[in-house]
N, C-alpha and C positions, 0 to 999 in steps of 0.2 A: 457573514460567510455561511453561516447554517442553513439561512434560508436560501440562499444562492443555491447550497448544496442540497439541498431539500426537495428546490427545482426540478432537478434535473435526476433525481433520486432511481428512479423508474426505467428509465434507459439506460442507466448506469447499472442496476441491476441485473435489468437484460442483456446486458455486454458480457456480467461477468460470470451468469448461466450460461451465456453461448460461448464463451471462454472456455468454460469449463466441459461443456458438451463437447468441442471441437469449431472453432470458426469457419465459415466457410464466405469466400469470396469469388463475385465473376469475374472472369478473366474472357478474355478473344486473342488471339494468334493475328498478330502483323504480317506484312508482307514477307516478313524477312522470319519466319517462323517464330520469333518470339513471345510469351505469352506476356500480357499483361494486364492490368485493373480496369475494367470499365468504368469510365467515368463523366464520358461524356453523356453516355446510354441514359442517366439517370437524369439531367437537364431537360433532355429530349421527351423522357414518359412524364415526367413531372407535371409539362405542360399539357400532356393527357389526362390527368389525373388520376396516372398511374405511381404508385411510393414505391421506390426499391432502395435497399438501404447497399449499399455497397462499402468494406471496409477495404483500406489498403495496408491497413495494419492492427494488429491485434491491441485487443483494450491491455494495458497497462495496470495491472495487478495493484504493484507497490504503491502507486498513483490512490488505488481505488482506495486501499487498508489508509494512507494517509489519510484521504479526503472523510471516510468513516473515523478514525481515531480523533480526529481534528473537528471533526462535528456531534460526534456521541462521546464525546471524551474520551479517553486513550483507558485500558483496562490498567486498574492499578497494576506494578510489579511489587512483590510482595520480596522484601529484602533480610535473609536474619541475620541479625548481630547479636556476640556471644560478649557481653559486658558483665567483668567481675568488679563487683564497687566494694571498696574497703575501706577501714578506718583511717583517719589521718597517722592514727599511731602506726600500722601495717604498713603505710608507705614509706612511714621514719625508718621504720627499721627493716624493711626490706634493702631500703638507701644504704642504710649502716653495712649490711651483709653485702652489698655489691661492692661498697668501698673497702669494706675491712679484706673481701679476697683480692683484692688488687693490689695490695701491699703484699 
């Protein structure tokens, strides 16, 4: 999986600067005035050997922190516990005081 993810490392990057800059997508106006994603545009220059990256939807954050946690290891969480350890005698007789108020 590392290396899978490792691959592809560089344009996942770049997805999630241009995330963070503001994404930006073409769109064209149909007949019927609606806007939408150019996607065929991009088949068409391809074969010109013209690249144009077109997104229809924005990189996926939690995706990206997974795929990094899941391949550089997740950062420990550091957790406190407040543990009082006591003698086996302390526990007898704390026992004793819990029972003797109960009476």
């Amino acid at each position: 999986m590392r290396q899978i993810v490792m691959e592809h490392m560089r344009p996942m990057l770049e997805a999630q600067i241009s995330n963070a800059m503001g994404v930006k997508y073409l769109v064209f106006r149909d007949k019927n005035g609606t806007f939408k994603p150019v996607t065929d545009v991009k088949d068409k220059l391809s074969k010109e050997g013209v690249e144009l990256e077109v997104w229809e939807k924005f990189p996926n954050v939690q995706a990206f922190s997974d795929l990094m946690d899941r391949t550089f290891d997740k950062p420990s969480q550091s957790v406190a516990v407040d543990v009082t350890v006591g003698s086996k005698a302390d526990r007898v007789l704390a026992a004793r005081e819990r029972v003797d108020g109960k009476r």
